[in-house]
N, C-alpha and C positions, 0 to 999 in steps of 0.2 A: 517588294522584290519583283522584275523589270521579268517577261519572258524566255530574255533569251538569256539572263542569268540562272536560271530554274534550268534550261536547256544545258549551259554548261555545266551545273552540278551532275545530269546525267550523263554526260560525257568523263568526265570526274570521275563518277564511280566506275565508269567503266575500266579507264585506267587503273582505279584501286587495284579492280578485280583481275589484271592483267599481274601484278604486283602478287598480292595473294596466291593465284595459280603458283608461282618464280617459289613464294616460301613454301607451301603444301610440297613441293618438287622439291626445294632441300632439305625438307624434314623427311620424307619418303623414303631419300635414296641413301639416308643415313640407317635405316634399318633393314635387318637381316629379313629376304624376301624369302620367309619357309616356303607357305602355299604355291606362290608365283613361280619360283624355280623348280621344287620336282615338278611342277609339269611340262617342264621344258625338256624333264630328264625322260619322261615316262612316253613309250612308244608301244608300238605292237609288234615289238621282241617276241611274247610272249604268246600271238594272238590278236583277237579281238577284245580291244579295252574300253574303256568308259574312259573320258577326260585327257587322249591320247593320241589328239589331230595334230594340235599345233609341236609339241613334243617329236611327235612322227617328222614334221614338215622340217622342225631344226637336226633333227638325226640326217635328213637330205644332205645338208649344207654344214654339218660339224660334227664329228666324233666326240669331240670333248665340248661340255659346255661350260663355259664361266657363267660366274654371278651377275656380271655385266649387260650381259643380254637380255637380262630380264628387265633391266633400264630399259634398254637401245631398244628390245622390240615395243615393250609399251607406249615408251614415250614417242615412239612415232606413229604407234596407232593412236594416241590419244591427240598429238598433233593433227596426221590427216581427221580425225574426228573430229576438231572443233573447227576444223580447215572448212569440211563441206556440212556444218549446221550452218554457220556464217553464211555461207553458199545459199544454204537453202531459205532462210530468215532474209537473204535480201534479196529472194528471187518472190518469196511470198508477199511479205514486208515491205521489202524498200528499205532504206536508212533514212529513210527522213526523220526529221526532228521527232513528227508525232508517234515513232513507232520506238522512240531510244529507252522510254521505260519498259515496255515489252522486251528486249533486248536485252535490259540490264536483269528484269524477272528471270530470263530463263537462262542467261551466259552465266550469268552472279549467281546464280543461286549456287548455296549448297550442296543440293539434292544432284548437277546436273557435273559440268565438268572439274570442278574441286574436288567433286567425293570422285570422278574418275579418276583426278589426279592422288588422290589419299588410298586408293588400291588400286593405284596401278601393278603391272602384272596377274588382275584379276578379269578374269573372262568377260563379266558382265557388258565391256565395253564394245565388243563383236558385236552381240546384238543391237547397241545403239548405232555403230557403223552401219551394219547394215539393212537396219528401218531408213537411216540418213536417205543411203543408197539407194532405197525403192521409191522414196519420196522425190527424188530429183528427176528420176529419170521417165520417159514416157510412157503408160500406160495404155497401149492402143490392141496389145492383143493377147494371143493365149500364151505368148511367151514367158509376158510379164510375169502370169501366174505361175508356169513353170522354175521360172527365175527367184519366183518369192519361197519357193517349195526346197530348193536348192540350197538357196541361204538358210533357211528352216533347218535342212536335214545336216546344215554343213556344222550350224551352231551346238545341234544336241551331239553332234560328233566331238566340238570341243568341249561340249560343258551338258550332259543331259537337263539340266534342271533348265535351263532356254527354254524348254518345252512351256514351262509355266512363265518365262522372265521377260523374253522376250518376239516368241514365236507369235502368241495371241496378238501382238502388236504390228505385226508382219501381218496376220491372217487379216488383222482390221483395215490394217491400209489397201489392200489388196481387195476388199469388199471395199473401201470406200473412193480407189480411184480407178478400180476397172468396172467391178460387175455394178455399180449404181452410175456408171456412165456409161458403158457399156452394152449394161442386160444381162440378164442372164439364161445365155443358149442353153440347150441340152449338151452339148459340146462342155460350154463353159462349167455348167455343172458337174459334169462325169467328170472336169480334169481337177475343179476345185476340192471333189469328196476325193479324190485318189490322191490327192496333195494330201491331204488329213489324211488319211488313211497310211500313207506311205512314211511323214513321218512320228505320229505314234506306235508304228511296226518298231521304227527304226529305237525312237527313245525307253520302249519296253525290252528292246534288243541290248541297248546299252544297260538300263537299269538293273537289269536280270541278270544279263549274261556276258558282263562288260568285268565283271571282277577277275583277278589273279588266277591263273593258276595253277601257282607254282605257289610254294610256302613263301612268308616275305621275307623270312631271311636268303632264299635266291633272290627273289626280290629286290631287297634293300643292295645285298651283290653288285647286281645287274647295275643299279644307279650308280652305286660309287666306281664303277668303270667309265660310264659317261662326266664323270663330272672332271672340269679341269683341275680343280682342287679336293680330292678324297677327303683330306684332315678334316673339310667342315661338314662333317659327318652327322652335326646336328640340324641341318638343315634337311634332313630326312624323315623326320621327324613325324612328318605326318603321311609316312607312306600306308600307315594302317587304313586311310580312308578309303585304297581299292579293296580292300576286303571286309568293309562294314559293308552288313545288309542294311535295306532302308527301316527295317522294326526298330535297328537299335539308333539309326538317327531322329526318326520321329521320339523315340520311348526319351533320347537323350534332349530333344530339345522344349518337349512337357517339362521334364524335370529342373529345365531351366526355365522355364516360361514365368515362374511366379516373382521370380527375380529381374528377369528383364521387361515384365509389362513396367517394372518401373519408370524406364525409357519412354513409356507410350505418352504423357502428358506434354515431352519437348517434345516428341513426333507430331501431334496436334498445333502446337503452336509455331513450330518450323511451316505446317503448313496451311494455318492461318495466316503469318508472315507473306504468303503468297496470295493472298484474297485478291487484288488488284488483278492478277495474270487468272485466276478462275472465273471473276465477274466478268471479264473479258470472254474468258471461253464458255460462257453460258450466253452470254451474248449473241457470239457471233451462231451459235448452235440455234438459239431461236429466232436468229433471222434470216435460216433456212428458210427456201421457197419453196420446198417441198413437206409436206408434212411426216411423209413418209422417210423421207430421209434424216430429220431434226430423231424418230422412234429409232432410228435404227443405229446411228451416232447416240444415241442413249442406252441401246443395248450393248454396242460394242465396249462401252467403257464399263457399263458393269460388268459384261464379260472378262474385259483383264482384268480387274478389279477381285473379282471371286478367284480366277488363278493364284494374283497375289496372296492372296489369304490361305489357298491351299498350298502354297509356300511355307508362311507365315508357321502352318500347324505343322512341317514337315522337318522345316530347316531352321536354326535359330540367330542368322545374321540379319537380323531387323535392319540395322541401319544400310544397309544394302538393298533391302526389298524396297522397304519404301522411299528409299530414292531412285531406284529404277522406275516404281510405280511413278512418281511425277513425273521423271525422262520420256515415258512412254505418254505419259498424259502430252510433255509439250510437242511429242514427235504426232499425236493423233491433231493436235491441233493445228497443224499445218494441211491434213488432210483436208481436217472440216473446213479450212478456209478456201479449200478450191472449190466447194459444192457450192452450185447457184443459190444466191443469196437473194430477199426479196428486199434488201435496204443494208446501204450501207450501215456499219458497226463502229461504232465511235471507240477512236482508240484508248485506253490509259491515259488519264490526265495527266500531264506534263508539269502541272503548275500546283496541282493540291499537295498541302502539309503533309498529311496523313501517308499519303503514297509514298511522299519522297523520303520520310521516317522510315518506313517500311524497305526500300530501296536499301538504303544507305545500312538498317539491321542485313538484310540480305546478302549485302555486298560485303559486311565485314566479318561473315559469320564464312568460316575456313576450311569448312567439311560436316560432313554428317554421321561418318564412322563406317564400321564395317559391321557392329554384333550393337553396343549399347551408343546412344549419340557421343559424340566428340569421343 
């Protein structure tokens, strides 16, 4: 088989995987969005709430909200979201031939814009916008880290658990394109500890003292006013969640834990599946030219890595954590690819068996899930 047939098959799957996103998107919008729309309902009527930004933001612009909107806003954050990875992969990358298996790794996979499109109206996707975000744009001063601390503080406002999902991902980029290109001033240090500082005030603020407080039958009240349709009244359903403390979501996701480690053996092999796009990023990490920089891109990833787990023991949507864990893995590998390198990194093989099995499993594999796989 000739090279540039090999090339076309990964063009091929890319199509597939254009294909796949279309069906994840009408199997989605076929079902009743609980989680997704009260929080479109839930503001700070009441106060200061936990999970009560974007809710607030459409109280702006709508008295009443339909079910609809929880489409129309996703789907266009998830739109511009795949809008500028594309952006960013061929501002790192290139589109040339040798870079199309990387591309189809990280657009195709499950873990990355399918499982966004499979919960959509689910927060998780903020935070990948805006790592995207930080990653694109110049990192030349203390702005930067201002601006990364903002998105931080903006994200634990829509969804406190960011703190663990997707902030440490923000804080790594932000160490890996200002302050190890940069230096780090006394200046830059005083503004980085008050960045940390400022938003764990803020996600202990929400965790604590972000709950109801009013009974939830005002509560539930309150929603079925905003909503265009009252009658579907069971889409309320999970208004109980502003008023769980975190004892009984950890106590409650122990008690499922013995049941969904089941799940963990497809989790391994999902990301097995992905060996090609890791051998790569181990690659390109030790052909840093710096040595000090290859330790510190080694600690950052165990640092998100240990967040996830303290997710993991807290909250029981597996299939969400560890597919944001990869997202963040391929958002930090855009980073490491800007640090000077001491020899170029040989891209994914275009042409071996083995890869393009793996590819083509990849590409026709539909989602990851939200709690158990598929």
């Amino acid at each position: 088989m000739n090279l540039r047939l090999w090339e076309n098959l990964w063009r091929l799957m890319i199509a597939v995987n254009v294909a796949v996103f279309f069906g994840v998107f009408l199997h989605k919008i076929a079902l009743p969005p609980f989680v997704p729309y009260i929080h479109l309902l839930v503001d700070y009527h009441f106060g200061f709430t936990k999970r009560a930004l974007i809710g607030a933001i459409v109280a702006l612009f709508a008295s009443k909200v339909p079910v609809w909107l929880v489409f129309a806003i996703s789907g266009a954050v998830w739109l511009i979201t795949a809008g500028l990875f594309v952006r960013l992969f061929r501002r790192t990358f290139g589109f040339d031939d040798a870079h199309l298996p990387l591309f189809v790794f990280m657009v195709g996979s499950p873990f990355f814009l399918k499982n966004f499109m499979h919960t959509l109206g689910h927060f998780d996707i903020y935070g990948c916008l805006f790592a995207i975000c930080l990653l694109l744009i110049p990192a030349r001063s203390l702005f930067y880290v201002l601006l990364a601390t903002l998105c931080s503080m903006i994200l634990v406002l829509i969804h406190h658990i960011h703190l663990l999902m997707y902030v440490p991902t923000i804080a790594a980029i932000v160490v890996l394109r200002y302050y190890l290109v940069q230096g780090v001033s006394r200046t830059g240090a005083i503004a980085g500890f008050a960045a940390l500082a400022a938003t764990g005030i803020l996600f202990f603020a929400a965790q604590f003292y972000g709950t109801m407080a009013v009974s939830e039958a005002d509560f539930v009240a309150y929603l079925k006013g905003r909503m265009a349709d009252p009658s579907r009244s069971n889409l309320l359903s999970f208004a109980y969640i502003w008023y769980q403390p975190l004892s009984t979501e950890v106590a409650d996701t122990w008690q499922r834990l013995p049941h969904n480690l089941l799940g963990f053996p497809i989790f391994a092999l999902l990301i097995w599946l992905h060996t090609p796009l890791w051998r790569y990023f181990a690659d390109l990490i030790a052909a840093l030219s710096v040595e000090r920089h290859r330790h510190i891109v080694k600690a950052v990833i165990a640092v998100i890595s240990l967040f996830y787990l303290v997710m993991f023991a807290m909250v029981f949507d597996y299939s969400r954590w560890i597919s944001n864990w990869a997202v963040c893995l391929f958002l930090l590998l855009h980073a490491v690819k800007a640090l000077p390198a001491s020899r170029e990194v040989t891209p994914i093989s275009t042409d071996d068996r083995k890869t393009m099995v793996f590819g083509w499993i990849v590409t026709l594999i539909p989602r990851v899930g939200i709690v158990r796989p598929f």
